[in-house]
PLY file of the C-alpha trace (Angstrom):
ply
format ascii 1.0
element vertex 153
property float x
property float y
property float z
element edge 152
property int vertex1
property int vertex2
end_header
3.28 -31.73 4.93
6.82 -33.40 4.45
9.60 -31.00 3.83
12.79 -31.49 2.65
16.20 -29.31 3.17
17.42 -28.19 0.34
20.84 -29.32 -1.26
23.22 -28.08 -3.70
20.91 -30.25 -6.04
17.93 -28.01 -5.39
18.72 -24.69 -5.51
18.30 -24.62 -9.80
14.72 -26.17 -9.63
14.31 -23.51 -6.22
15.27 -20.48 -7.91
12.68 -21.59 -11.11
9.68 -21.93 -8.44
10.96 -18.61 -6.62
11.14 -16.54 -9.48
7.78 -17.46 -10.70
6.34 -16.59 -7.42
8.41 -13.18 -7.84
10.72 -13.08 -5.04
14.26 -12.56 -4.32
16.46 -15.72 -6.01
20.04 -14.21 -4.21
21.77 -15.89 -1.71
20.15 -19.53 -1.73
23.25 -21.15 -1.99
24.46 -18.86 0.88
25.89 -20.48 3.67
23.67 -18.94 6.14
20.55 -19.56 4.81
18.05 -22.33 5.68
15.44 -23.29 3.03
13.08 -26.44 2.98
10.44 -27.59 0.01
7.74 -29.44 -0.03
7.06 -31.89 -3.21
4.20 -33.20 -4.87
4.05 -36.86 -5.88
6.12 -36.59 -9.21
9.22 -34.88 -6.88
8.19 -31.31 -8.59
8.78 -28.29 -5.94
5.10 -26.98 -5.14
6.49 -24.79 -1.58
9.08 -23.30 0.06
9.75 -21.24 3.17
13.23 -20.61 5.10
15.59 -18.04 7.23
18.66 -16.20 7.69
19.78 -15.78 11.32
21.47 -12.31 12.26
25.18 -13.41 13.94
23.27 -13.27 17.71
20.34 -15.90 16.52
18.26 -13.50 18.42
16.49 -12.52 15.33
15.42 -14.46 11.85
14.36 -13.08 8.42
11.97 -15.39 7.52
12.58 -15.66 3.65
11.47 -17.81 0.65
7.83 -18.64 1.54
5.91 -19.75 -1.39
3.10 -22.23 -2.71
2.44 -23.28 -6.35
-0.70 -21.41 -7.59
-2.56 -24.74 -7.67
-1.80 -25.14 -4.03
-3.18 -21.43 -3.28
-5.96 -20.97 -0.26
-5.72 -24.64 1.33
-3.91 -23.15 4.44
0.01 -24.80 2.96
1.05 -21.18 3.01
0.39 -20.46 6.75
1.76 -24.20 7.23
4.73 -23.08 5.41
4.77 -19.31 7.22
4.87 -21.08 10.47
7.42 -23.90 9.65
10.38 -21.32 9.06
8.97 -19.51 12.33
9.40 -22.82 14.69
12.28 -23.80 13.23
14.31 -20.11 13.50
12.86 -20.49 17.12
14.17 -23.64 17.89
17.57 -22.22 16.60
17.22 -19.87 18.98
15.29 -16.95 17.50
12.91 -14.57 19.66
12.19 -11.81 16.98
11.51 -12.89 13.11
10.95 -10.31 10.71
9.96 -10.31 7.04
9.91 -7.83 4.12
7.10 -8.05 1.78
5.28 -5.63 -0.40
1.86 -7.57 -1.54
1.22 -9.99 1.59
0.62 -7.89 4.53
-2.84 -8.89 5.32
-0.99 -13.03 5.03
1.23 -12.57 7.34
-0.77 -10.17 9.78
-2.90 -13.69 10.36
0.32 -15.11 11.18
1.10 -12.34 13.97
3.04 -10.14 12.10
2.85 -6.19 12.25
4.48 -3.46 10.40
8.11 -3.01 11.39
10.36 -0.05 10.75
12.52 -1.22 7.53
15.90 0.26 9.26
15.07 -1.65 12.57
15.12 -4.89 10.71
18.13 -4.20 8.52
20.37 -2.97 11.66
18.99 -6.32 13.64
19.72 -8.28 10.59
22.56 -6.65 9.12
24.73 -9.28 8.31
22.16 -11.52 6.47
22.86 -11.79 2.72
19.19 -10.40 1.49
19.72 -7.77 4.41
23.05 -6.67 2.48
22.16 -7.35 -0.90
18.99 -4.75 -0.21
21.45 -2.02 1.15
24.08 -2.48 -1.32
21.01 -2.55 -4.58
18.82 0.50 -2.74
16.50 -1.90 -2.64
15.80 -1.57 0.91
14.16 1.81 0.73
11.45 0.48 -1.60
10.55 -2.49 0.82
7.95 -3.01 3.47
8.87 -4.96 6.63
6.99 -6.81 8.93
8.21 -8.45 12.52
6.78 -10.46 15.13
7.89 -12.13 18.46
8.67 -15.94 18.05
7.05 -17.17 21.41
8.84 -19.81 23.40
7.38 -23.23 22.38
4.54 -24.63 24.32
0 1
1 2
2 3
3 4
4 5
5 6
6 7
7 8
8 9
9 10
10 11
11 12
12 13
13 14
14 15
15 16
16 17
17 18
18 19
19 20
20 21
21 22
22 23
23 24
24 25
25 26
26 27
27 28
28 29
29 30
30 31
31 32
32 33
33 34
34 35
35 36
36 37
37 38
38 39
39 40
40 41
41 42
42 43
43 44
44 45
45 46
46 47
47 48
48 49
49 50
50 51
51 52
52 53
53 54
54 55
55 56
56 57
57 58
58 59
59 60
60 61
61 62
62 63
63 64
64 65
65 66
66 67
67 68
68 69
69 70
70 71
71 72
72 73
73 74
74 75
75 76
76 77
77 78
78 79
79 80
80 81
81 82
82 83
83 84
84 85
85 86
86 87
87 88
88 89
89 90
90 91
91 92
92 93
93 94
94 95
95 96
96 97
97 98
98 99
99 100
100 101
101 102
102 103
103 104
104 105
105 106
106 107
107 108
108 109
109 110
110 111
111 112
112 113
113 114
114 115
115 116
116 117
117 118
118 119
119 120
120 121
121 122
122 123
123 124
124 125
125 126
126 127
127 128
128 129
129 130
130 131
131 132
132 133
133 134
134 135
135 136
136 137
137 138
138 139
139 140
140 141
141 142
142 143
143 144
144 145
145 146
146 147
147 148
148 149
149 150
150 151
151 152
């Protein structure tokens, strides 16, 4: 799996795959957030994944994780999952959290358990899809999810 960051060029063809996989299209211009896709052979987007650090690094919201339909139960979502989770803990991340409504049972395989939704938006407070989902009321309709980002091996 080769990923690529994305650019300024990106983020039009990004927010088409995102919204077809249904998830949130703010902030992916935003300054603080990290987002890498993966291509097929004609350059089309076919995954995603990224994070927002909070303004201590100690914590990531792992954001943007998605795989083209076609590409669906061939393990590139757990590839994906676990690609934002290195890389937030290489940037010095211990804690990522996630919100997420229909994937619970994805990302408990990943190590992720159910996290208290005010936890995650007081550790993450300044991220833009933290703020966006106060400012919207959004946040009290979402499910969050956390796990500890263990040190590399």
């Amino acid at each position: 799996m080769e990923l690529d960051p994305v650019s300024p060029f990106d983020i039009g063809p990004i927010r088409d795959f995102l919204e077809q996989a249904d998830l949130t299209l703010a902030g992916l211009d935003a300054p603080g957030v990290r987002l890498w896709v993966e291509r097929d052979g004609s350059g089309h987007i076919v995954g995603s994944t990224g994070f927002e650090l909070s303004a201590d690094a100690r914590h990531a919201l792992i954001r943007s994780v998605a795989v083209a339909p076609e590409r669906r139960t061939a393990g590139s979502g757990s590839r994906l999952a676990r690609f934002a989770m290195d890389a937030a803990r290489d940037a010095g991340a211990e804690r990522a959290w996630l919100f997420s409504r229909r994937s619970g049972p994805f990302w408990q395989k990943l190590g992720f358990a159910a996290a208290d939704r005010d936890e995650l938006a007081t550790a993450l407070a300044d991220t833009h899809q933290v703020r966006l989902f106060v400012e919207t009321g959004q946040l009290g309709r979402e499910v969050a999810w956390s796990c500890a980002l263990p040190d590399a091996a």
